[in-house]
C-alpha positions as CSV (number, residue, x, y, z in Angstrom):
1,X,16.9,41.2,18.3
2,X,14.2,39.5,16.5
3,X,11.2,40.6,14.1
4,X,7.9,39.1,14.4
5,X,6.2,36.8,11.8
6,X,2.5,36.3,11.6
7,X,2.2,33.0,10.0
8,X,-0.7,31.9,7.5
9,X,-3.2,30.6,9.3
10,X,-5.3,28.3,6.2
11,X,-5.6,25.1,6.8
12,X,-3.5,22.9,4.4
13,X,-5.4,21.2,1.6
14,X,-5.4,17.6,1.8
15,X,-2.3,15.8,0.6
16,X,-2.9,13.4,-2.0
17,X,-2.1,10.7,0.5
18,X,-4.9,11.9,2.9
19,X,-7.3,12.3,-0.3
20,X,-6.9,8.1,-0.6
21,X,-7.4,7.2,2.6
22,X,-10.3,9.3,3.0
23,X,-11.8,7.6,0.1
24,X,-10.8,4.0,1.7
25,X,-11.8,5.0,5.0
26,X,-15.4,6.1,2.7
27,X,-15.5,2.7,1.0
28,X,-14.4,0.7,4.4
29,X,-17.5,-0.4,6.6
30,X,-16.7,1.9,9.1
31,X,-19.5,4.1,10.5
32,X,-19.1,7.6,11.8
33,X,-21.7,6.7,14.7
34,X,-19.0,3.6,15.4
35,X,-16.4,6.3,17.3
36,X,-13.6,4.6,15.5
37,X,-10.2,4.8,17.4
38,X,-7.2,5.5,15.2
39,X,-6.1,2.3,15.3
40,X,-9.4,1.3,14.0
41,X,-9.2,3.8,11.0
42,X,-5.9,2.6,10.5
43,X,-6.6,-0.7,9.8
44,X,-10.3,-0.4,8.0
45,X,-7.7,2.1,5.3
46,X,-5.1,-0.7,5.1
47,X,-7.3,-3.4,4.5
48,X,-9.6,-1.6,2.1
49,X,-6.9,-0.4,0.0
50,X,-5.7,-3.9,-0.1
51,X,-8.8,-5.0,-0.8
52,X,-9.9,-2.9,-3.2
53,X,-6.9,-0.8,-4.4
54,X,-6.9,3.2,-5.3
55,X,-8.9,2.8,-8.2
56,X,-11.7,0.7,-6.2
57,X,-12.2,3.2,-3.9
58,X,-12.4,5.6,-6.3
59,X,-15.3,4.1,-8.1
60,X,-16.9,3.2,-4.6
61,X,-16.7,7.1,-3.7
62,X,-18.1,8.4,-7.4
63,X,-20.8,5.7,-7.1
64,X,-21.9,6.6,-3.7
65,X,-21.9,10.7,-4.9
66,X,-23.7,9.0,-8.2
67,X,-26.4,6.9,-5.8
68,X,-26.6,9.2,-2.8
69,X,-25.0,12.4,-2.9
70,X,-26.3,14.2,-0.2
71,X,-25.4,11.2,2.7
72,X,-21.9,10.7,0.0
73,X,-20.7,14.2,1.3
74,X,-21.4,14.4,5.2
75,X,-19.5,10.7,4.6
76,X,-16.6,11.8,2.8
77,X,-16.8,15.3,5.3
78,X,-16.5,12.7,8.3
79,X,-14.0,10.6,6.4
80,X,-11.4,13.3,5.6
81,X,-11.9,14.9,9.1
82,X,-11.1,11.7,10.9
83,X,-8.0,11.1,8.3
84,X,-6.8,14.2,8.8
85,X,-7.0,14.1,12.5
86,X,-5.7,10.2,13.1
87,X,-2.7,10.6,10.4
88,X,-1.2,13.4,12.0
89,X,2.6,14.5,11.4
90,X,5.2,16.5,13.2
91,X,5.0,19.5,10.2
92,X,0.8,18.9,10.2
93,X,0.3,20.1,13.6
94,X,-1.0,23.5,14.0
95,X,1.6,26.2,14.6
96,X,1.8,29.3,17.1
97,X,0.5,32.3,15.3
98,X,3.8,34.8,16.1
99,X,7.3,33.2,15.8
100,X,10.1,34.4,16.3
101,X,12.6,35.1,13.5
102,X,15.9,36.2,13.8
């Protein structure tokens, strides 16, 4: 027989992988009012990182908070939403609340 677990139920913080492409996906040309598919995302991340590297992005992402900071946050909101959402793994989806141990 089996005891019930309640599982933690906080969302993850960002891994440090989903913190850079957030701030590619922020530095990319891509607009939140776009709808971008995944495969969209995907792509704008890859080629802005090739473009413009960790550390570009970076600077694009402190200049924008620097510049603008209230339109800088609902971006990088968006941004780490839609990175979070369209880079999914197995051990990222959302688990049951009760498991089963035993």
């Amino acid at each position: 027989m089996g005891v019930l677990i309640e599982r933690d139920r906080r969302p993850d913080p960002p891994s440090v992988a989903h913190r850079r492409r957030a701030a590619a996906l922020f530095a990319s040309t891509l607009q939140a009012s776009e709808h971008p598919s995944a495969e969209q995302v995907r792509g704008a991340v890859a080629t802005t990182l090739r473009r413009l590297g960790t550390a570009g992005c970076s600077a694009r992402v402190a200049g924008e908070f620097g510049d603008h900071p209230e339109l800088a946050a609902a971006r990088m909101a968006w941004a780490l939403a839609t990175i979070r959402n369209d880079y999914r793994t197995p051990d990222s989806l959302p688990t049951p609340a009760l498991a089963l141990a035993g």
